[in-house]
C-alpha positions, 0 to 999 in steps of 0.5 A: 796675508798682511795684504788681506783687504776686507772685500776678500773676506766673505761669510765661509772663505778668502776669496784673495786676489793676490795669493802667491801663487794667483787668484784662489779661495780658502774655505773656512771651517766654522772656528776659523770664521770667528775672530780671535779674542782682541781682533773687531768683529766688524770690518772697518778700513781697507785692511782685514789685518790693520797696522796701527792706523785704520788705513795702514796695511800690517807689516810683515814684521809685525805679522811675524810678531803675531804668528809667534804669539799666536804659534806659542799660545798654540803650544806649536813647535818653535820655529814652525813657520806659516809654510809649515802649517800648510804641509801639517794642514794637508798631512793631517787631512790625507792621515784622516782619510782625504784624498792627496787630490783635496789635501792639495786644494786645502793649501791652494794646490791644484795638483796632487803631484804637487802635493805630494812632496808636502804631505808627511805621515806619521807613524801610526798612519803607517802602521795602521796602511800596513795592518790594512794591507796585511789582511788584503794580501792574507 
């Protein structure tokens, strides 16, 4: 994410060309396109996430300082890493009705069986699939 170049962001996506596992688009919710508190609203330079010059790139150390800032701020469990969030991301979308099939394109998957080792579920979904599934059998 350090890469991020201002022609990769448009109105509702990334549109990002060098992603680790290839080309691919993220789609943004409504809050996520607005910049947090203390970022420019404009885009200025090359870099969409600038180090301390216009023309510098943010290392990946100071990344980390900022995904730790911001992870605390979020009250998310220590330790939680940017990987962690895309398996939180796709679990929560499958507990809220969506198809293993989506939940996998949410965190650049393009298979569900790739996405199913990702995807955890917690134990009110559970218990919820087996009520569910009690009066189907009764």
């Amino acid at each position: 994410m350090g890469r991020l170049h201002w022609r990769e962001v448009k109105a509702d996506r990334l549109a990002l060309i060098d992603a680790i596992i290839g080309p691919r688009h993220v789609l943004l919710d409504e809050q996520s396109r607005e910049p947090p508190d203390g970022l420019p609203r404009l885009a200025s330079g090359e870099w969409g996430l600038r180090g301390r010059n216009e023309d510098e790139r943010l290392t990946g150390w100071a990344l980390y300082r900022f995904c730790t800032k911001a992870r605390g701020m979020a009250g998310i469990v220590a330790g939680a890493r940017p990987h962690d969030l895309d398996h939180a991301h796709a679990s929560h979308a499958v507990m809220n009705s969506e198809s293993l099939h989506v939940g996998g394109h949410l965190i650049g998957q393009r298979r569900a069986s790739s996405t199913n080792g990702r995807v955890y579920l917690d134990s009110v979904t559970l218990s919820e699939a087996v009520e569910r599934m009690g009066m189907v059998i009764e």
